[in-house]
Structure formats: C-alpha cells, structure tokens
N, C-alpha and C positions, 0 to 999 in steps of 0.2 A: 377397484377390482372385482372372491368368486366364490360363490355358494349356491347349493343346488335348491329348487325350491323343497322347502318342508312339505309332507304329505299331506296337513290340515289345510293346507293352500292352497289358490288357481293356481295347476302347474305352468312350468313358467320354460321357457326355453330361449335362453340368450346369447347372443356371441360378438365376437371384438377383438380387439388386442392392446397390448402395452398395462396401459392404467386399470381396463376393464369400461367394459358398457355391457350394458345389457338391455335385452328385447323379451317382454314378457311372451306369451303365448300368441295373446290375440294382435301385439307386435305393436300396442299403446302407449306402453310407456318402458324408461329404459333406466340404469343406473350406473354410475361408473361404480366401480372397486379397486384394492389395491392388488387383487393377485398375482398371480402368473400372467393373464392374457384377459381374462374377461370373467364377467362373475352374473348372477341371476337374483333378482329380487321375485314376489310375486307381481301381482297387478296394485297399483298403488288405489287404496282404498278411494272411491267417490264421495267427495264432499257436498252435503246437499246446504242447499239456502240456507244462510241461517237467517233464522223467522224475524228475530227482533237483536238489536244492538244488545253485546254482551253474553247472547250465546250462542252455543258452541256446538255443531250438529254431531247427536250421540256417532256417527260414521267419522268425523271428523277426530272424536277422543278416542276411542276404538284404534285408532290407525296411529294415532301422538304415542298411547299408550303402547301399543304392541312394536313402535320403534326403539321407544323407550325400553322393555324388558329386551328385543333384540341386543342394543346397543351394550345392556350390561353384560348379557350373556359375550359377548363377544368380548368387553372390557377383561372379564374373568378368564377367559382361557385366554388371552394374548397375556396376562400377566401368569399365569400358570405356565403357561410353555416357553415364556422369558426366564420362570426362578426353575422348574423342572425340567424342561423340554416336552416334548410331544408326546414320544416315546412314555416318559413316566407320569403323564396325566391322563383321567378319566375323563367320560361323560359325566360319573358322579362327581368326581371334584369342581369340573366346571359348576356343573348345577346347583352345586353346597356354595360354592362361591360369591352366585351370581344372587342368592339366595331363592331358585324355583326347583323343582322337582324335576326326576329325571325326562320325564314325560313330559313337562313342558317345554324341556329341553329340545326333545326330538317333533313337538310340534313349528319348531323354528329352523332346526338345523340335523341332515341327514347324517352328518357324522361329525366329530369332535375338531377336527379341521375345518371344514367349513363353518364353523362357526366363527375363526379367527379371518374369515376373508371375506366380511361388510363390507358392501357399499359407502361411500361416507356422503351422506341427505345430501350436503350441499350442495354438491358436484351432479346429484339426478338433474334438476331441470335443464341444466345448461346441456347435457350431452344430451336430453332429450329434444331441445332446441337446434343442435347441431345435425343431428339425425333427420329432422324435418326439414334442415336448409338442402340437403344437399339434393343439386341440379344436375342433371342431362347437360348443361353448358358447358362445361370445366371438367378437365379430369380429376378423377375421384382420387387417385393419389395426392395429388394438390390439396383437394377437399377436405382427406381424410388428416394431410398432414397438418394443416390449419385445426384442426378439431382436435387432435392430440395436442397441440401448441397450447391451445388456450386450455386445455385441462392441467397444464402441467405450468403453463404460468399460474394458476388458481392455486395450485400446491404452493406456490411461493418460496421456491426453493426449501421445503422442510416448515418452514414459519407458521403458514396457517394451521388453524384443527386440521382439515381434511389432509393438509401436506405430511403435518407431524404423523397422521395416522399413517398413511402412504409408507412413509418414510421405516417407520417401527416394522410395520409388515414385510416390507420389503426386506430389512436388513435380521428381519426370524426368519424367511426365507433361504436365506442365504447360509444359515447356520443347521437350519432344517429340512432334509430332502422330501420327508415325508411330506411337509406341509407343499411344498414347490409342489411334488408330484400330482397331490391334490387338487392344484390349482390349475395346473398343465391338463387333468383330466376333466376336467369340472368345462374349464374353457374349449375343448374341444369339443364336446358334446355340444355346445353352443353356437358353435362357428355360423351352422347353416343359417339358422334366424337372423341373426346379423347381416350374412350376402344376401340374403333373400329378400331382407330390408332395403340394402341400399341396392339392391340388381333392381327392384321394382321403384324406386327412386330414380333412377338414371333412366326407365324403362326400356329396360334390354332384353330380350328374350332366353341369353343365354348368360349365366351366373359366371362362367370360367374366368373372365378379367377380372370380377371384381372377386373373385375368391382367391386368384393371387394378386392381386392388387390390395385386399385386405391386409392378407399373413406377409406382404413385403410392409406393410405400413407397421406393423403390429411389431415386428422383427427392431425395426428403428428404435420404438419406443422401449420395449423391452433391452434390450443391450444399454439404451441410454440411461435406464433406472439402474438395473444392475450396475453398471459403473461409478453411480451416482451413491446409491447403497453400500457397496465395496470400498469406498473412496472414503465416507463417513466412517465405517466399521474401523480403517485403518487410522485416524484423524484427522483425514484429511478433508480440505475441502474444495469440491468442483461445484458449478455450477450447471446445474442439471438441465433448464433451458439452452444452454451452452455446448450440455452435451449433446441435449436430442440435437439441435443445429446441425454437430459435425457428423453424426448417425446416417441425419438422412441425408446431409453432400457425399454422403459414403455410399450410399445408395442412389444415388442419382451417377454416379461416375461409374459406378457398376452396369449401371441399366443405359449407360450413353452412347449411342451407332458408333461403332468401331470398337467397344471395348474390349479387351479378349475374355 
C-alpha cells in the first residue's frame, strides 16, 4: 500500500492502484503497500561491496535498521488505532509506543496516518521486477492485471506476513474514513509517477491510455480487497484471488464492443 515521503528523506513521488506500488523520485525503485490505491517509500538505501565474508556495509545497516524503527513505528499506531481509533490517538502516543521521540517520528512519517500505511519489504522487489517487465508488445491492462495477480497471490489469501498485514489494514480502513481518506490522498498525488513509468515503458508519447488504463486496473483491485476485507470483518470467508478474478471479468464485459 501509502505514505508520503518524510522530509529527512530523498523525496519520493509514487503511484499505482489496488495493493499500492510505488515509484520513488528518480523512478528506481518501487514498493507495494496496503492502502487505498498506492503508497511511497523513499529511495531504497545503496548497498556497497561487502569487503570481506561476514560483514556488513555500514549503508547496508543504516537502511535494516531504519526499516526496522519504520516497521515498529507503524506496528504501534496500527495497534493504537485498533484499541482507540484514529480519531483518539496522537503522534505522541504513537512515538511513547513505538519507543522514539516525537521528532523521530516525523523524520519517517508526515502525519499519524501515514504511518499505519507501510509498505510491506517483501512484496518491494517483485513489484519492482513487474515494473521493469512491462513491454510495448501486450496490452498493459493485461500486463498490469497479471502484476496485481501475483501480488495478491503473495498475500496468500491473508496467510502470509505481508497478507496478514494487507489484510488488518484494510479491514481499519474500512472502520476508519480518516485513515481511507489518507490513503485516497496520498495515492493521488502519486498517480502521475506511476503513468509516467509505464507511459515511458510501452514508449508512448502520450500518457492518456495508460492513465485510464491504470485507474481501470486499480478499480478491479481495490473493490476486490474491500469485498475481501468486508467479508472477513463479517466472518466470512471468500477468496480474494477469486474475487479479483470476477472484478476484472466485470471489467472486461464493461469495456467489451457493443456494451451499453
């Protein structure tokens, strides 16, 4: 999924839909999230040689470690906005929480929401590997819906870490407009990076297909999470590959010559 880049940061500018990717500034590297539509990491730190067997380049700890206080800070307010809500939690209870100080707080995360809408590691390289594949040969809605497929098989219907994360976010979403709204904003400010990625990928001169060719892919994913969220919340259970499937036959029947 979505969170803005912190100001101590290379700012970062990303965009996507459904799960979340993101495209840093200089448009290097990417990371899924669970928000609304899409989410922002900054530039993922340079790992230099390491010199000899067993260690570890100071750039290499630097970046473990600053995932690591990331990761808690975000652990602490998704469990504060679970027992309180959003509404009645601070940036300071976050920060007492996670055990850092306010300021370090806001060297990671622009506001108290975005804090709860990480990225989750795993899922970075593969969407940044999906991002690289895509070809001028195949349409990009094809492309694009093959790339959500395999993020959303990796969540494992809820099972894995990154799914279970997906999973909790999505359904504080759903109880939380604030936070939704958050994420809806965060993502939009992002979009352009993301078409401008894959418009220069297909190498096309002009963005406007793939910028509604994006927000229809992103549409699929998004309805099929929420369903998938809403379904859990009640006790039930669907299967969420399942769902995105009949999403986007819903959207293909939409988009098919003669439709009305």
């Amino acid at each position: 999924m979505s969170r803005p880049c912190p100001p101590a940061r290379a700012a970062s500018t990303s965009a996507a839909v459904g799960v979340s990717v993101v495209v840093t500034a200089d448009q290097s590297s990417c990371s899924v999230v669970v928000a609304g539509i899409v989410s922002v990491t900054a530039n993922k730190a340079e790992t230099a040689d390491i010199p000899y067997p067993g260690r570890v380049s100071q750039p290499a700890l630097r970046e473990r470690r600053r995932q690591q206080t990331e990761r808690e800070i975000c652990d602490a307010a998704l469990d504060l906005f679970e027992r309180r809500g959003v509404d009645q939690t601070t940036v300071d209870d976050i920060a007492a929480a996670a055990g850092v100080s306010a300021r370090t707080f806001f060297r990671y995360f622009a506001t108290k929401e975005a804090a709860a809408l990480v990225s989750h590691v795993d899922l970075d390289d593969r969407v940044e590997q999906m991002l690289d594949d895509l070809a001028p040969g195949r349409p990009l809605l094809a492309q694009l819906e093959d790339m959500w497929g395999e993020i959303l098989t990796a969540l494992d219907d809820g099972r894995s870490d990154a799914g279970r994360l997906v999973l909790r976010v999505r359904r504080l979403m759903l109880a939380e407009p604030a936070l939704r709204q958050a994420a809806v904003s965060i993502d939009a400010q992002r979009l352009d990076a993301f078409v401008a990625r894959a418009t220069a990928a297909l190498d096309l001169d002009d963005d406007l297909g793939t910028r509604v060719t994006v927000q229809a892919a992103g549409v699929a994913v998004r309805v099929a999470m929420d369903r998938w969220a809403e379904a859990r919340d009640s006790g039930d259970r669907i299967d969420l590959l399942a769902t995105y499937a009949a999403a986007c036959r819903h959207l293909h029947t939409m988009t098919a010559p003669g439709h009305p």
